[in-house]
N, C-alpha and C positions, 0 to 999 in steps of 0.2 A: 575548579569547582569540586565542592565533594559530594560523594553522594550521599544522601539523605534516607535512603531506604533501597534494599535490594525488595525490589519488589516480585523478582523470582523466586528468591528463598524463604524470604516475611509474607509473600503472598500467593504462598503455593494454590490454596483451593479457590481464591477467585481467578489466577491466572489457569488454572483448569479449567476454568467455565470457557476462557479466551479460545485456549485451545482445540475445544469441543467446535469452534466457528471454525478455526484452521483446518481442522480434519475434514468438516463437513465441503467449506470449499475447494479442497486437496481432491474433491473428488464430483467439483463442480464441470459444466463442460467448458468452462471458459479454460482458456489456454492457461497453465501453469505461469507459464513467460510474459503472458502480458499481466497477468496480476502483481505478479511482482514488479514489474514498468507501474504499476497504477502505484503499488504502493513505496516506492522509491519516492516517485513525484509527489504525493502528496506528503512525504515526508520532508520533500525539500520544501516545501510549500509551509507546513509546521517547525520546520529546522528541528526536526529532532535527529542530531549528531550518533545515538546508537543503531536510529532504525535504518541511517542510511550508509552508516558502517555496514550494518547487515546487509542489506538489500543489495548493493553494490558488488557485494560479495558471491551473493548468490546467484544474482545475476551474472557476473561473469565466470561463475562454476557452473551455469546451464548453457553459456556460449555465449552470454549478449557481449555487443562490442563496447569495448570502452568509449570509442566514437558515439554511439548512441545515446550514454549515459552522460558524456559530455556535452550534449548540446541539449539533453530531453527540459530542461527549462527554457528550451527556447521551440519546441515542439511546431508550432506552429510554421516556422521560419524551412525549419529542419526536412529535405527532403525524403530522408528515409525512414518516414513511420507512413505505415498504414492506414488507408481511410477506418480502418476498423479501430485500430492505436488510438487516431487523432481523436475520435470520438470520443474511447474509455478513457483517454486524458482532459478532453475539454469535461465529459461528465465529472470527473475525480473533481476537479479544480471548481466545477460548479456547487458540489455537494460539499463541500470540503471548505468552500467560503460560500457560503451562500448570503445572498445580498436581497435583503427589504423583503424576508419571510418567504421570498420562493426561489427556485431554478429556471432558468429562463425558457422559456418552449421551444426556442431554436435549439439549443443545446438537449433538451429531451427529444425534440424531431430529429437532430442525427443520431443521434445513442438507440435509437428506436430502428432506424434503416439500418443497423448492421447488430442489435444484438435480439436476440427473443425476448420475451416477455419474463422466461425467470430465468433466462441469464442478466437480464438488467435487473432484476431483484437480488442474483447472487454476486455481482459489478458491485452494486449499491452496497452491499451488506460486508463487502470485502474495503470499501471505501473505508463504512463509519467504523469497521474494526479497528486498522492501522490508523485513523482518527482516533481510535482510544489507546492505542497502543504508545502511540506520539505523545497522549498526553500525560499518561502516565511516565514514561521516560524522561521526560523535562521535566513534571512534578518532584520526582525525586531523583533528577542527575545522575541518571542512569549513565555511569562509564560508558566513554564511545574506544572503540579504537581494539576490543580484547575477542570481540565477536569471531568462533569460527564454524566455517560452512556447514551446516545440516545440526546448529548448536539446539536449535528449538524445535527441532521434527518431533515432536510430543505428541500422541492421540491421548484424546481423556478417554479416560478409562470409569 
């Protein structure tokens, strides 16, 4: 597949607004490590092929085990995630396909027992980001495979 638009180099000043979420969450209290587990999953969940080059990547430049990454679509099953994990991944997958206009209240009742109130709004805002990051990367066939670690550490400025 080729790609269609560099939408890093053609789309410098909207990818800046992107960024400005990055930095903001970069300094959310949610863990670094499991955001990036959020947005792996919901990457694999979108199939988009560059974010999960990335994420993979980064993930295991912060320690995550490649055993984790290997089974995290099967999370559920998977003994070594966190009730706090299980959560922010059943939330990701709820938001991230949401089915017949809402989120389920089971799914908002555990995401609730283990995060705050604006850590579930900064979870939520970190979701529909890599939501849009996924789709802009499949929109225009985004090369997977060339990503290296710390390639988009960008503050907007």
């Amino acid at each position: 597949m080729e790609q269609r638009i560099n939408a890093f180099i053609k789309g410098q000043n909207a990818m800046k607004a992107m960024y400005g979420i990055g930095a903001y969450l970069s300094k959310s209290s949610i863990e670094q490590e499991l955001l990036h587990l959020i947005y792996f999953r919901v990457s694999q969940i979108n199939g988009c092929a560059y974010c999960l080059d990335m994420h993979s990547k980064d993930l295991l430049a912060i320690g995550e085990t490649a055993q984790r990454l290997f089974l995290l679509d099967a999370w559920r099953e998977a003994p070594m995630f966190t009730d706090r994990e299980r959560a922010a991944l059943a939330w990701a997958e709820a938001v991230t396909k949401i089915r017949d206009g809402n989120v389920n209240d089971e799914v908002y009742a555990a995401v609730g027992a283990e995060f705050t109130e604006e850590e579930l709004i900064d979870l939520t805002l970190a979701i529909t980001t890599i939501n849009s990051y996924n789709r802009i990367n499949i929109a225009f066939r985004t090369k997977a495979g060339t990503y290296m670690v710390g390639q988009h550490k960008v503050q907007a400025k």
